[in-house]
C-alpha positions, 0 to 999 in steps of 0.5 A: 675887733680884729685889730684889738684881738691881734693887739691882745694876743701880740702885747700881753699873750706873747702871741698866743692866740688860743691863750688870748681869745679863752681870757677874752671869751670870744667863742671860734669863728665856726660856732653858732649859738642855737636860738633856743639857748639865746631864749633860755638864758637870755641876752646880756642887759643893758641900761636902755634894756631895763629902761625900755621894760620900765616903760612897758610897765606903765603901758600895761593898759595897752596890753590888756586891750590887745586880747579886745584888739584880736576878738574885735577884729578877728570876729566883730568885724565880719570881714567877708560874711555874717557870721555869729561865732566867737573866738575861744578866747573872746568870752567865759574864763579864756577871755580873762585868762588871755587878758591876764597873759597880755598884762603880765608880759611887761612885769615878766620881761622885767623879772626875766632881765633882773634874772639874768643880772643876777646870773651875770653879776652873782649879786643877789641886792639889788637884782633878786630884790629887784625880781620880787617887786615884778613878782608881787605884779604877777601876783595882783594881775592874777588875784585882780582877774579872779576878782573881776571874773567872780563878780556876777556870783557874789553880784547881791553880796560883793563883800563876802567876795573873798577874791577882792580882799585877796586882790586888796591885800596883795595890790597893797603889799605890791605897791609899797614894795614899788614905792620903797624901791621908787624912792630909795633905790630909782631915786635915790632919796633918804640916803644917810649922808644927804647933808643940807639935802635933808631926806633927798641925796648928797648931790642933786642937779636940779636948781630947786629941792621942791622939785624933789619933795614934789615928785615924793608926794605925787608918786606916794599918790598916784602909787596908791590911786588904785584904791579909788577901784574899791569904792567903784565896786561897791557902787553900783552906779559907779561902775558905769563908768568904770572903762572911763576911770580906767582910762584915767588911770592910765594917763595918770601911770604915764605922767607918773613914769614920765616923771620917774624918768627924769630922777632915774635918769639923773641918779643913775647919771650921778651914781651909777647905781645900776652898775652898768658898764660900756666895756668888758673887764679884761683880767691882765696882770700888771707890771709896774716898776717905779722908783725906791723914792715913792715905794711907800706911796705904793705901800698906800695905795694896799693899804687902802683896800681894808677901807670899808667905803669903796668909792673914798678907796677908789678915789684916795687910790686915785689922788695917790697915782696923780701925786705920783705921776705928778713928781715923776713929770717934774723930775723929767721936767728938771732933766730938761732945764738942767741942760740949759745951764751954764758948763759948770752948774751943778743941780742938786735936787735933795732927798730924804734917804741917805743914798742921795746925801752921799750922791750929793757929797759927790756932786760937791766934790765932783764941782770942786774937781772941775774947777780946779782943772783946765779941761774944757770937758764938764758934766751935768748931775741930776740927783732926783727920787727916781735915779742918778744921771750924768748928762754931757753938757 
């Protein structure tokens, strides 16, 4: 770090370090940053940041069982005597507010990071969008404890239960938001210019389209499996084995994200569409000197960034500066054979403009002088886009 801290003030700030380190943001070496400041703002996030939080997610049956975890083994177990009391949070509303505050957790560190997206990039879509897909979980995590927690008032009549059409209305809207999002923006799919891809994305990795229309219908499917929760209410006998149901339907949120990983991964892979970068943007202002020969080239490449599309941009951009580099290289390489010819050769490399017609004419009268003339002194010309230079052969 000190060696590229020393490279940057040397090289671009004529040795002005105090210039440097304010452009590259690096703080003094004396001053510590309080850890209340790193919890309120939050640290910078990363691909395998977000991507860790998505996994927890899907883990939230685990921590819904912690506050189980705590009670059991903090009271159950009678660890050095008997003893029959109970944890404020192991029964009545407390056991559920607790349950409620460990099955947000995943959801809240995933909107917090969105947040901070959004603070770093100022771009409200995709991370403020992204934000309210974790903020309608909060929503059915809160409506769903409500739910569970009135279900001994309303026990002889669970329909007028208006908590569980609170709860069923916002799981719904939640998961629709999720799978939108799944598909179109984790994924990928739909995109208008999918071509023979139909309803899938202009490039895919793997060998077989089922692949992809396969992992559509199983996240329609499992995103829409809680339902299955509204037939166990209403049957009694049913939700004897509502703790076994639940486990299956943790199992079926793992496969489902172990799924989701693969086409998340390549789509990121091929799209960047988290927009993530291994470095940091460093503004410098460029200096380039290129020959009269390719100003209109240069003159191109401006013009270019009134397209709309920005990756045709960027790569037309790019195929401009190639062609350039290109013709620069062959020029020097003509340099160089030149120096292998006989005394008396003249290369003349032809040019559009008129500049080079009338250094051509020289060259042509430069030649018939030589011959004419005893001197055993001759010289080679190089007429090329760039500049005229006389090589002593």
């Amino acid at each position: 770090m000190n060696e590229v801290e020393n490279l940057y003030t040397a090289t671009l700030e004529s040795g002005n370090r105090t210039k440097a380190m304010q452009r590259l943001r690096v703080p003094p070496l004396e001053e510590r940053q309080s850890p209340l400041v790193t919890f309120r703002v939050g640290m910078f996030v990363d691909f395998a940041g977000f991507w860790l939080g998505d996994q927890l997610i899907s883990l939230d049956l685990i921590f819904f069982d912690l506050q189980y975890f705590i009670c059991f083994y903090a009271y159950d177990i009678q660890w050095i005597q008997p003893t029959t009391k109970h944890g404020v949070f192991c029964t009545g509303w407390s056991q559920f507010f607790l349950q409620t505050v460990f099955i947000l957790l995943p959801s809240w560190f995933r909107f917090a990071q969105c947040i901070r997206r959004y603070r770093d990039t100022k771009a409200k879509f995709p991370h403020l969008a992204n934000a309210g897909k974790y903020a309608s979980g909060f929503l059915v995590a809160i409506t769903n404890t409500i739910r569970r927690a009135t279900i001994p008032a309303y026990q002889h009549q669970p329909a007028l239960n208006p908590f569980l059409y609170l709860w069923f209305l916002s799981s719904l809207i939640g998961s629709i938001y999720k799978l939108v999002w799944d598909l179109k923006m984790d994924y990928g799919f739909f995109h208008k210019n999918a071509g023979e891809n139909k309803y899938l994305r202009e490039q895919i990795i793997y060998s077989s389209k089922i692949y992809y229309y396969a992992a559509i219908i199983e996240n329609i499917l499992f995103r829409f499996i809680w339902i299955i929760n509204i037939f166990i209410y209403f049957d009694t006998p049913a939700a004897e084995y509502a703790d076994i149901i639940g486990f299956a339907f943790g199992i079926i949120e793992v496969i489902r994200r172990f799924i989701w990983n693969y086409f998340r991964l390549e789509n990121e892979h091929l799209n960047n569409c988290g927009e993530f970068r291994a470095v940091r943007d460093i503004p410098i202002q460029k200096t380039v000197t290129v020959a009269s020969g390719y100003s209109a080239l240069l003159e191109s490449i401006g013009s270019l960034s009134n397209l709309g599309d920005e990756h045709n941009t960027r790569r037309r951009q790019s195929m401009i500066r190639r062609q350039t580099i290109t013709a620069m290289e062959r020029a020097r390489e003509l340099t160089v054979l030149n120096k292998v010819f006989d005394d008396d050769t003249i290369v003349s490399v032809s040019s559009p403009t008129a500049t080079n017609s009338n250094q051509a004419k020289n060259m042509s009268n430069n030649r018939e002088s030589s011959s004419s003339t005893t001197s055993s002194s001759n010289s080679l010309v190089v007429v090329n886009p760039f500049n005229t230079r006389t090589l002593p052969t």
